[in-house]
N, C-alpha and C positions, 0 to 999 in steps of 0.2 A: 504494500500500500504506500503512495507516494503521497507526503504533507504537500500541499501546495500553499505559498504564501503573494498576498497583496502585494500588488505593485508598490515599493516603499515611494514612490517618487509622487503618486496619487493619493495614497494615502492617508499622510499625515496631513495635508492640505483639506481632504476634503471632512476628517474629522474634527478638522478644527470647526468649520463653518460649523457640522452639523451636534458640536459637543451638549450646549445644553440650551440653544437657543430658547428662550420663550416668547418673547414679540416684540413690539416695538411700532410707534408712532412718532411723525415729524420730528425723523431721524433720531432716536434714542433707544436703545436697545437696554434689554431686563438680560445679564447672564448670571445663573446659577453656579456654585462652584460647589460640587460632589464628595465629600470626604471620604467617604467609603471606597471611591476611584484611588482616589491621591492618597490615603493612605492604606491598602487593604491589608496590612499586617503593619503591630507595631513598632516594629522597625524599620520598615519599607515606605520609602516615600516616592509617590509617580507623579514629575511633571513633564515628561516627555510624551514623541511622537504625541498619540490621539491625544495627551491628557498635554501639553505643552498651553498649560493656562495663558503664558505672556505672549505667546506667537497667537493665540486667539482672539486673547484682544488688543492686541497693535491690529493682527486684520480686521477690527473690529473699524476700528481708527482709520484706517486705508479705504474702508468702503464710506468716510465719512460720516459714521455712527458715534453718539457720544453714546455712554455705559454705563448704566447703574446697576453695582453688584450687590451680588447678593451669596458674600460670604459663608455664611451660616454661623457659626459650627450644625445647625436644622435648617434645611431646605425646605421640607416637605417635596412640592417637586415631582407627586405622586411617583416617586421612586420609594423602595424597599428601605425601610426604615427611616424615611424622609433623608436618604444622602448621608444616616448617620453609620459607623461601620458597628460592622455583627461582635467585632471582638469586645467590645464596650460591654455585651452581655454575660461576657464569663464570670463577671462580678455580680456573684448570686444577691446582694444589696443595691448594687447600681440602682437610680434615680437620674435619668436620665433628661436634661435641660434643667438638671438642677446646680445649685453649688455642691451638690456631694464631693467629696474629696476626688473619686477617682475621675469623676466627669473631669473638673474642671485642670486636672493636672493633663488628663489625654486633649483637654481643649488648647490650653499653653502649650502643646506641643507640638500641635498641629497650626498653631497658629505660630510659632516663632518658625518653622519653614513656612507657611503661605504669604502672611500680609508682606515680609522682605521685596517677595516677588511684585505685592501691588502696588507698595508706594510709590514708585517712580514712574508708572503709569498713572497716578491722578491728574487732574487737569492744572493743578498751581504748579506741576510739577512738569508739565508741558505733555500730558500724555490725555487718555478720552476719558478715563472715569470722573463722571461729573457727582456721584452719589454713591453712598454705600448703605446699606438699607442692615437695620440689628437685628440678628434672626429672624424669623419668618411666623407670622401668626401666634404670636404667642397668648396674646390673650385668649386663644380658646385653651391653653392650657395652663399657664400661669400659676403653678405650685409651687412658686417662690418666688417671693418679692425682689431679694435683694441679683435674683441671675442677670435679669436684662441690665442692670449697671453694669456687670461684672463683664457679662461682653461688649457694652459698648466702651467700659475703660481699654481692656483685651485691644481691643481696635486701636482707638485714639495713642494709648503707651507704647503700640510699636511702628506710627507715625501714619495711622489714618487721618488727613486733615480736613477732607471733602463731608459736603454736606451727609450727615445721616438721618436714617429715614426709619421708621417702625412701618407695618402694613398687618392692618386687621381687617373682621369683618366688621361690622356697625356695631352691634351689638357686644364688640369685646375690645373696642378701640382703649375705653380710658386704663382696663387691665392691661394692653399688650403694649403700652407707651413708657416711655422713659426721659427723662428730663433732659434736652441737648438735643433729644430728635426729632425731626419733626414726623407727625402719623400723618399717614395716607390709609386710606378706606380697600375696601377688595370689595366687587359686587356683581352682580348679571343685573339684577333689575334698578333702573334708579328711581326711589321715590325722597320725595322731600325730609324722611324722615333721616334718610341714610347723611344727607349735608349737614340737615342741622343736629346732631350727633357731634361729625366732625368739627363745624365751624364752632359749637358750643365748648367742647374742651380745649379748641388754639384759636379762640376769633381772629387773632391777627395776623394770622400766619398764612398760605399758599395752600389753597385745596386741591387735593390729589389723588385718583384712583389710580391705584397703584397698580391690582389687577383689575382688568374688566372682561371677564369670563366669555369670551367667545364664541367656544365649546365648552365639553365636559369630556369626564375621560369617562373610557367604559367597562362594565363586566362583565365576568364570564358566564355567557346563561342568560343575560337580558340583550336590549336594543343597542345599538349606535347611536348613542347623542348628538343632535345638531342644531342648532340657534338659528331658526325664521334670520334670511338676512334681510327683513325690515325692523325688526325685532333692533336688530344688530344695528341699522343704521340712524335708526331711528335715536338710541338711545343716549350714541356717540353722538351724533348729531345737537344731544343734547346737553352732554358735559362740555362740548366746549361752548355754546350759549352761554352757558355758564360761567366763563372764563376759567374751566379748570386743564389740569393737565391729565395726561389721561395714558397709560399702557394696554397695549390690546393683549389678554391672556387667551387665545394666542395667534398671533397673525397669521401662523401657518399652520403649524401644526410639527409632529414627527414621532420618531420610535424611538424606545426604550428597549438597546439590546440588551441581550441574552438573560439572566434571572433578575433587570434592575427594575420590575414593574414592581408597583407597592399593593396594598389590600386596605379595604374597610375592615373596622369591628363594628358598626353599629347597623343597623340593629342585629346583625350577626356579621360573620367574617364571609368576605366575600372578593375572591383574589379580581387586580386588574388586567386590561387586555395590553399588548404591549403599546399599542398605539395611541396618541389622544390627538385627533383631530380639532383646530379651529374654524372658527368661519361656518360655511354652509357648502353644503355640493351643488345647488342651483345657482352659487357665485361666477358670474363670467369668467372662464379660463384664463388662468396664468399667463404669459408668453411664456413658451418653448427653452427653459434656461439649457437643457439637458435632457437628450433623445431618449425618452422609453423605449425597451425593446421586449417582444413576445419572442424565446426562445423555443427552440422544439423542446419535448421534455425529455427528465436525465431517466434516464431505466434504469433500475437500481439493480447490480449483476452480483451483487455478494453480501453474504447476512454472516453477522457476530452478534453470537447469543450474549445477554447481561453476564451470565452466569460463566462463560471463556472471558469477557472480559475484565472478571475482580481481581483477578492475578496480576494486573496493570493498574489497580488502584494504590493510593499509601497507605497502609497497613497491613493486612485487616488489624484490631485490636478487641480485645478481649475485657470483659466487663460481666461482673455478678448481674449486676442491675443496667437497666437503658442508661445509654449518656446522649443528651441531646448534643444537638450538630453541633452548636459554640463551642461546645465543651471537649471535643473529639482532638484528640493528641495531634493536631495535624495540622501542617501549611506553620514549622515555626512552633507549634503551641499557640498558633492562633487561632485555633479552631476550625471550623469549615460555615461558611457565609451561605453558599447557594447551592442549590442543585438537589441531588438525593440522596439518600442513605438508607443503607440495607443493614437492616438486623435478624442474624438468626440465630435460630438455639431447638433443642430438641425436644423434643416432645414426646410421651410415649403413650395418649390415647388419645383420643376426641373429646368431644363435649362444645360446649359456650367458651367462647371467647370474647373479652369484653376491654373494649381500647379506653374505658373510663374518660374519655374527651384528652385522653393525653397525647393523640395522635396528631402532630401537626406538621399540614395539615392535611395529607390524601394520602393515602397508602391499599396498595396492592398487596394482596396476601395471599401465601403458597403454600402447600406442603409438598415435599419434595421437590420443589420446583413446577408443580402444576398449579394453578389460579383456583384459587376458591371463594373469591370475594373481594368487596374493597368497604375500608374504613374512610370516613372522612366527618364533617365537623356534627351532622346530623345522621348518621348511623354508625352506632358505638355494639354494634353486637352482632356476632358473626359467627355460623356453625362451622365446628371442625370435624370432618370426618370422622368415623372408628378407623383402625388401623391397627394393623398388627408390629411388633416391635418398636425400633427406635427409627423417627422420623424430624426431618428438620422441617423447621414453619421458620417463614422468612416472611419480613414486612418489609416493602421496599417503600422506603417515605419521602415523600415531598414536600419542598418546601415552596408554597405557593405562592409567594413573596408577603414579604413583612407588611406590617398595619403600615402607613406613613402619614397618619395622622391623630388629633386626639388623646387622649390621655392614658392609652393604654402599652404607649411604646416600650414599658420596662418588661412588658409581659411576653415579648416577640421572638422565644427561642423558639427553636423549631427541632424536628427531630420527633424522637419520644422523649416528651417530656415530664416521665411521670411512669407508673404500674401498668402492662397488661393479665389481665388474669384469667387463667385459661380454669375455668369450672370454680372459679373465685377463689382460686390462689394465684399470685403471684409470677411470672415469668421470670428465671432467671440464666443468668451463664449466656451471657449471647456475643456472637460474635459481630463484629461490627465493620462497613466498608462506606470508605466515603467517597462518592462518587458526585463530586463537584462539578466536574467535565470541563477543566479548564483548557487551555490550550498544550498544554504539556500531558495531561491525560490523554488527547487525541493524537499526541502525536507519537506516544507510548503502544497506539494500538495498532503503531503498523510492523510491530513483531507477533500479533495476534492472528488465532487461526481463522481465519476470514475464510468464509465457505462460498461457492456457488451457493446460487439463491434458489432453492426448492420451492415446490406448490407450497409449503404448507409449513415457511418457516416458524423457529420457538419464538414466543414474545413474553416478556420486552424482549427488544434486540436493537441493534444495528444494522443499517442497512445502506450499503454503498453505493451511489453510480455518482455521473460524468456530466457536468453541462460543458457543451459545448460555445463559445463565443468568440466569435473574429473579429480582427479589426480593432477597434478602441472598447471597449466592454462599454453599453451602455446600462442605465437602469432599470430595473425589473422588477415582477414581485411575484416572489411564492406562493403559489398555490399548493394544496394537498388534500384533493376531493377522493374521498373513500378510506385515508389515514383514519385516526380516532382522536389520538394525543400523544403528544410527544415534544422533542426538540430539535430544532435545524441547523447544523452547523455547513457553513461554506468557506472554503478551504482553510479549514481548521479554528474557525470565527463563528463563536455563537448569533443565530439572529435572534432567537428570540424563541419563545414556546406556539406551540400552535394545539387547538382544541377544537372537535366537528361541533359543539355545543354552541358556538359562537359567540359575540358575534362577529370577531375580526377573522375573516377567511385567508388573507394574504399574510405573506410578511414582505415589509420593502427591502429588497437586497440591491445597497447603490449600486453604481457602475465602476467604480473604484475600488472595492471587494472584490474584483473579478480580474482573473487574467484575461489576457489575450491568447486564446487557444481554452487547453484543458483545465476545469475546474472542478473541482472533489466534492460531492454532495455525500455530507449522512446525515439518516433522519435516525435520530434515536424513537423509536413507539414503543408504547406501554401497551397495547393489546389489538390492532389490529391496523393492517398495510393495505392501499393498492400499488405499492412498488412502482411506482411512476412518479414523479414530482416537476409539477409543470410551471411553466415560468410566463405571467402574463404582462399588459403592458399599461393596469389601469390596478388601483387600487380597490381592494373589496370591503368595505370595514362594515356591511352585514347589511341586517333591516335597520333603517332611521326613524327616532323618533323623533319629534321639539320636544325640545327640553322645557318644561316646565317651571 
């Protein structure tokens, strides 16, 4: 099996454009800066190639955009964990957006490498950031008074001089504020109440939507969200009558690769789709920046069962009791962030088995390696066959990306986090493989025994083929009708998860991912193929509803 890699000369370029754009009006651009990226282990710090924070925004500058950041150490962002990193949760006390000790020593750390990089891009400093905004929403969470000081000193003491900004909803503007910044409002609908809110806590100061919701993002199992674009024009049309300033959340729109989509808890958990679309799709077409193209599809000619491939994961490790995924000896003793993990252990008869909500948050279950069921956040109880002798039962778990919003971020391990008990005792002795599927994992699997692809290959598994692409690779999107669930990697680059439940049918795969010639397609599936994986020239992102 031959890894194939991105063109570096494309690459780095066009991930700068697409790292974390959110929108932008008469010329001022909103970028997010991602912690969980930059730093995903705590030793490890990434500002190169894609993640090359300063080369993103000087191009920021070149395209004539002034920049107002948005730091964090919390993004929200609807990314997994609002942008914060998974290793923060090893710390079975962690209090997260709080002063707790271990927050704010991992926040000082990550702030004496980032801010360096942005002070000499502000604009007294001759560069485009014209604002720098203090965490993100905090007043819907606000369980400590004294935090938001703490990070707006964090800022200012390692030479932030530009204006700062707070950004709430109306109803949680006077919590989410701090003295030295000015608040700016977040909203879809404007009514009078949402101004005078704002003008009442700073009458003298500059009114500002900070986001003005466009779209919305979406989930797995329901509609595609879209905002009537009278709705949309009407509204804008009407902040600035008002003489306000105003950010479109989001002017265009884009994806969240590989496992960075985030999840609701309220009123249950309920994971997002990779994509969030702005605007409306009855908006008059874009100009042409960048040729779509409908490839033939890749035939997929060789399958790798999960089960040949744990041999190529790090470990396994051994454990009396579950260790959720944070907590897993791996990557460092950083734990493991994203992806899945497989736990087994033996078992020597049938009965009820019962995931007591400790399962987070989807898992597949086997005995022997055959399928017998799946757990997830509303079915906690599952028959296990009779059987004669000693048998392994294996849960293979997903992590369906983290909450990234609201008050329940300290709660977001994922793994088994907790008892299964098979006839109401306990499961123990398990063995454990983490299978994150980073780029090093996939390129581990080209010593693996990769099979011709039979009628009636094992799942999960792996499964191989080829897109072909000539010429300058343009962009495209993944389709996968008759797949079930799974993940898409293209030459050795997660795009992202795909699900038949909906509603997002494609995934966009730039033009820049792709070589000129042969390019490596595996679709990882959890229970069922049509071994064909087709490449179209129009985005899919499902049935649309108005957003309400």
């Amino acid at each position: 099996m031959v890894v194939l890699r991105i063109r570096n000369v494309h690459k780095r370029k066009y991930a700068l454009i697409c790292l974390c754009i959110a929108g932008f009006i008469m010329y001022r651009y909103l970028g997010y800066v991602p912690w969980n990226l930059h730093q995903p282990e705590r030793e490890v710090f990434s500002f190169q190639t894609q993640l090359d924070l300063q080369a993103y925004i000087s191009l920021a500058a070149e395209m004539e955009l002034w920049v107002i950041l948005r730091p964090g150490p919390y993004i929200s962002s609807e990314l997994d964990l609002g942008g914060l990193p998974s290793w923060l949760l090893q710390d079975s006390s962690m209090r997260l957006r709080t002063t707790h000790p271990g927050f704010i020593q991992a926040v000082n750390t990550f702030f004496d490498k980032l801010i360096p990089k942005l002070v000499p891009l502000q604009f007294k400093k001759g560069g485009p950031i014209i604002a720098v905004q203090v965490e993100n929403e905090y007043g819907s969470f606000a369980k400590d008074q004294s935090y938001m000081l703490f990070i707006k000193e964090a800022l200012q003491s390692r030479g932030i001089s530009e204006l700062l900004l707070t950004s709430d909803k109306h109803k949680t503007l006077k919590s989410g504020g701090v003295d030295g910044a000015l608040r700016t409002v977040k909203l879809q609908k404007l009514n009078q109440r949402n101004i005078q809110e704002l003008t009442a806590i700073q009458p003298n100061n500059p009114t500002m939507v900070m986001d003005y919701w466009t779209g919305w993002y979406d989930i797995w199992g329901e509609l595609h969200h879209v905002l009537p674009p009278e709705d949309m024009v009407s509204t804008v049309r009407e902040i600035l009558r008002r003489g306000m300033s105003v950010n479109l959340y989001m002017f265009h729109g884009g994806s969240s690769f590989g496992f960075m989509s985030g999840a609701l808890a309220n009123p249950s958990y309920r994971a997002l789709v990779p994509s969030y679309a702005g605007g409306s799709d009855s908006l008059p077409d874009m100009p042409v920046l960048h040729y779509r193209e409908a490839y033939e599809p890749a035939i997929m000619y060789q399958h790798l069962s999960l089960w040949d491939a744990l041999s190529f994961t790090e470990g396994p490790f051994k454990s009396t009791k579950p260790v959720n995924m944070e907590n897993l000896p791996v990557n460092n003793r950083n734990g493991q962030s994203y992806g899945y993990t497989l736990y087994e252990t033996i078992i020597t008869r049938g009965g009820l088995l019962q995931s007591g909500d400790n399962v987070r948050d989807r898992a597949l279950v086997f005995v022997d390696r055959s399928y017998i069921g799946l757990f997830k956040r509303q079915s906690l109880e599952l028959a296990v066959p009779d059987g004669k002798g000693r048998r392994t039962l294996s849960l293979l778990v997903e992590n369906c990306g983290r909450v990234h919003q609201g008050r329940e971020l300290d709660k977001q391990r994922k793994g088994l986090v907790g008892d299964i008990l098979l006839n109401n005792i306990p499961l123990r002795d398990f063995t454990i493989y983490s299978l994150d599927m980073k780029p090093s994992f996939l390129d581990s699997l080209y010593q693996a025994p990769w099979k011709s692809l039979s009628e009636t290959p094992s799942f999960p598994g792996f499964f191989m083929g080829r897109l072909f692409a000539y010429g300058y690779p343009s962009d495209t999107f993944v389709k996968l009708p008759g797949w079930e669930k799974g993940v898409v990697f293209i030459n050795g680059l997660n795009l992202g998860r795909y699900w038949s439940i909906g509603p997002q049918q494609t995934l966009y795969l730039p033009g820049p991912f792709l070589n000129s010639g042969i390019n490596q397609v595996i679709v990882f599936e959890e229970q069922e193929g049509d071994f064909k994986v087709h490449f179209e020239d129009q985005a899919d992102l499902g049935m649309a509803a108005d957003i309400q």
